[in-house]
C-alpha positions in Angstrom: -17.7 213.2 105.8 -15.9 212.2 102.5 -16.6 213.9 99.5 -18.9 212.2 96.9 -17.3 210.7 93.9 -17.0 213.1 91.0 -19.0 212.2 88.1 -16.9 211.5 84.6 -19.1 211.7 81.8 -18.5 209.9 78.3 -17.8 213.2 76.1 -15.2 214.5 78.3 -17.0 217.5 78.1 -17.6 219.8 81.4 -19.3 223.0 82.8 -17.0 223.9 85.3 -16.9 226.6 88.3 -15.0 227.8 90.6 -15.3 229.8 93.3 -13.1 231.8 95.9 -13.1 230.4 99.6 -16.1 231.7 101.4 -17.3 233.8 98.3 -14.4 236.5 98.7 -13.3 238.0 95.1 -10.6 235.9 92.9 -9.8 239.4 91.2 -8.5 242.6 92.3 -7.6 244.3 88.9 -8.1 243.6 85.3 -4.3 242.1 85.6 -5.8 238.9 87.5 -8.3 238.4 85.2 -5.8 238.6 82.2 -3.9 236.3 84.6 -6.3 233.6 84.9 -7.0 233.7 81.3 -3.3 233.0 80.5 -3.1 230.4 82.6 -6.1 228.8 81.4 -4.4 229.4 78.0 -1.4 227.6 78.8 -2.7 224.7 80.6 -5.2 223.8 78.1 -3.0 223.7 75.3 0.2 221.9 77.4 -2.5 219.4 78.2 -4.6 219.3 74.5 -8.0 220.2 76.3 -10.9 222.6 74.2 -11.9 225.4 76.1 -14.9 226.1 74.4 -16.4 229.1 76.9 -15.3 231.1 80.2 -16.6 234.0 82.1 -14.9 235.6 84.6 -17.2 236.7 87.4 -15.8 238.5 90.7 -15.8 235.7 92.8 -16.1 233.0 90.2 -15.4 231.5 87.2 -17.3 229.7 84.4 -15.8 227.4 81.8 -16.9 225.1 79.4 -13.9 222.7 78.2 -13.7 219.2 76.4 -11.7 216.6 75.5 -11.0 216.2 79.4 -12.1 213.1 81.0 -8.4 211.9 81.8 -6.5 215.3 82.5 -9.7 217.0 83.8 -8.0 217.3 87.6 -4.3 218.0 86.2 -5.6 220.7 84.1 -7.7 222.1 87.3 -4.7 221.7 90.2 -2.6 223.6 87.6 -4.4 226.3 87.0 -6.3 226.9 90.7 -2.7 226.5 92.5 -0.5 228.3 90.0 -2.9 231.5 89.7 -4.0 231.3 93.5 0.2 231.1 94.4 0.9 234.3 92.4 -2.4 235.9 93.5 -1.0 235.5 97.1 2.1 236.4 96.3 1.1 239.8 94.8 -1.3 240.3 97.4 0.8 239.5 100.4 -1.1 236.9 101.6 -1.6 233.3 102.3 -4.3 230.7 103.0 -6.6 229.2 100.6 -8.3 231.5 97.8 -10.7 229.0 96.6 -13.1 227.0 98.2 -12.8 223.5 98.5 -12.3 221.8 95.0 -13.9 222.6 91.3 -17.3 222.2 90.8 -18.0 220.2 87.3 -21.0 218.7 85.7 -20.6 216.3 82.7 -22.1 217.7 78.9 -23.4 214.8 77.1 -25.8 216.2 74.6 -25.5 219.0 71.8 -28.8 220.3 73.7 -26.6 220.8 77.0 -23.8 221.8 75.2 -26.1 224.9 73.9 -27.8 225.6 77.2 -24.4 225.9 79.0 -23.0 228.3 76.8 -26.5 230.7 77.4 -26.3 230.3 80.7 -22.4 230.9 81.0 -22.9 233.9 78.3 -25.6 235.4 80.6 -24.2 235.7 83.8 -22.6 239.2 83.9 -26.3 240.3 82.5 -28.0 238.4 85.6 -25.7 239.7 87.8 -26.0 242.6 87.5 -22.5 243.9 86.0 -22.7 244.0 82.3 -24.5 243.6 79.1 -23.5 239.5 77.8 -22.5 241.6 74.7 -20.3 244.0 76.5 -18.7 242.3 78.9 -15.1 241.9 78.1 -14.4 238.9 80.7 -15.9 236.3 78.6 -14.8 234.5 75.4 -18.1 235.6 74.4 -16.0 238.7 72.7 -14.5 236.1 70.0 -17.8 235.0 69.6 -18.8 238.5 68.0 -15.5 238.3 65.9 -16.4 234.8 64.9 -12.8 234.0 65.4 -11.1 231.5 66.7 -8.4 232.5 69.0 -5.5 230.6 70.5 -7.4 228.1 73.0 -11.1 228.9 72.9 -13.1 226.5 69.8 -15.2 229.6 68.7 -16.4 228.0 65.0 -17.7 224.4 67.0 -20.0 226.8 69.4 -21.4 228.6 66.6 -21.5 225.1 64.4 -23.8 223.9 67.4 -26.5 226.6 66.8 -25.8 226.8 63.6 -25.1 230.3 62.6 -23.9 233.2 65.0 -27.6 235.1 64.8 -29.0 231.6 66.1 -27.1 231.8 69.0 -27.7 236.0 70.0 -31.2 234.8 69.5 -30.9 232.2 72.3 -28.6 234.4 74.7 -31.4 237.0 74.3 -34.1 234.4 75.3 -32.0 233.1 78.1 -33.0 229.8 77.0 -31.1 228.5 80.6 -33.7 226.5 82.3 -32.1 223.1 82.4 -28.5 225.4 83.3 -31.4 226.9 86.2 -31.8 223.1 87.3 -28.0 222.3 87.5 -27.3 225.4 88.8 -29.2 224.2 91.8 -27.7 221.0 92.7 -24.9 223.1 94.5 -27.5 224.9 96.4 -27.2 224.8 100.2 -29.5 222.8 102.0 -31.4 224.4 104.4 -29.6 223.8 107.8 -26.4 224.5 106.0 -28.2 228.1 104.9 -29.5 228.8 108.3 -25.4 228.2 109.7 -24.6 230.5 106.6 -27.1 233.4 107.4 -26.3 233.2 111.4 -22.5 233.3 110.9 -22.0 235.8 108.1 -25.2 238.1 109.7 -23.6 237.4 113.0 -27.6 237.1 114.2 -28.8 234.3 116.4 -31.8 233.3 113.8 -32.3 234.2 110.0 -36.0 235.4 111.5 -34.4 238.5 113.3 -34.0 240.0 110.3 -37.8 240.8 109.9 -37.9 242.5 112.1 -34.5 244.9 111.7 -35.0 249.0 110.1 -35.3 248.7 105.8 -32.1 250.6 106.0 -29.8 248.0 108.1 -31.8 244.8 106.6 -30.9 246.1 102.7 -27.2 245.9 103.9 -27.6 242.6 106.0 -29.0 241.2 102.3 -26.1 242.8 100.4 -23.7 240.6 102.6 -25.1 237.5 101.1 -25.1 238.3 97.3 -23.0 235.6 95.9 -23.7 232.8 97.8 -25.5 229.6 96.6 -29.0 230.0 98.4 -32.0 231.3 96.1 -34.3 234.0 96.6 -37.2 231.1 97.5 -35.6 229.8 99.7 -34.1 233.0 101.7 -37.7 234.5 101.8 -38.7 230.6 103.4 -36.2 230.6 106.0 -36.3 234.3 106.7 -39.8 235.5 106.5 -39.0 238.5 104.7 -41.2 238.8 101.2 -39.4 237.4 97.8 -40.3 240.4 96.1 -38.5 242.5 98.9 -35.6 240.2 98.4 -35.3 240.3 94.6 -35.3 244.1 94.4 -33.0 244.3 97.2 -30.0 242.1 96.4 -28.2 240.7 93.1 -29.9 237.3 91.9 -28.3 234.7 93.3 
């Protein structure tokens, strides 16, 4: 099946993510992730794009950049195959480290704009691995020092909400539902999630694990943190309770 058409927006603004192949870890050490960030660095200014957020997650990565529309796959094939070529080489290995292309969704509206940057700020805190305040693999840390740094447009994000208390006010309410709703376009259908479950489980049918010991069912759940299938929709498909789910495994 060919891939869809990827959608180019009018502001040349984008939420984008992307993720390693199969959900495997993009970062060993804090070196990748100073790695990644240079090479964002240097390919948004040889190419005169805004980066305006970014969050490095373990197996992921979260930016918000503009003035794009034209250079918004050169800048992206630079920076996935240079870092992913000197991740390999470092590592000794070979094969692809992220999966399939970028995932990017179009900002039109000053109201997106805001949302994204919540919802980008907040994911360390949602999953799991950091205050949004303390997490040091996000721009959010020039955001504190209202200063703008080489490549990241700290004064427009805080122009947008105004003043810098209007936006810890909004982090803090995790203002993200409309980030919740396009978060969920890239969730798996549910035959694609059943594949998913049987394959990395290596169980015959998502129901079987209903019926496993609490002990070995907590680690069958830990083994799917970080994919794109919500806690609704596991608890549907597997039978076991959402609340069991939620306690048990990082919000996916």
């Amino acid at each position: 099946m060919s891939r869809g058409k990827r959608i180019i927006g009018n502001s040349g603004i984008y939420h984008i993510i992307i993720r390693g192949n199969d959900r495997q870890n993009i970062f060993i050490d804090d070196e990748d992730r100073m790695l990644l960030i240079n090479r964002i660095e240097k390919y948004s200014s040889e190419l005169q794009i805004e980066v305006y957020a970014y969050c490095l997650m373990n197996n992921h990565v979260h930016m918000l950049i503009g003035e794009a529309n034209e250079k918004l796959s050169k800048f992206m094939l630079k920076l996935n195959t240079s870092y992913a070529r000197l991740f390999n080489i470092k590592y000794e290995r070979c094969g692809h480290l992220f999966q399939g292309r970028f995932l990017s969704n179009p900002i039109e509206n000053d109201d997106s704009f805001r949302k994204i940057i919540v919802y980008i700020y907040n994911n360390p805190e949602k999953a799991g691995i950091g205050n949004y305040d303390e997490y040091i693999w996000s721009s959010f840390q020039e955001i504190i020092q209202e200063k703008e740094s080489n490549f990241t447009r700290v004064k427009k994000v805080i122009e947008l909400f105004g003043e810098f208390d209007n936006l810890i006010e909004c982090i803090r309410k995790q203002l993200t539902d409309n980030c919740m709703d396009y978060e969920s376009k890239y969730r798996m259908n549910d035959k694609k999630c059943c594949c998913l479950i049987k394959k990395r489980l290596r169980i015959n049918d998502p129901g079987e694990l209903k019926r496993m010991d609490i002990k070995e069912l907590k680690k069958k759940l830990k083994l799917l943190e970080g994919f794109s299938i919500s806690q609704n929709q596991l608890a549907r498909l597997t039978g076991i309770s959402r609340g069991f789910i939620r306690k048990n495994m990082v919000s996916n």
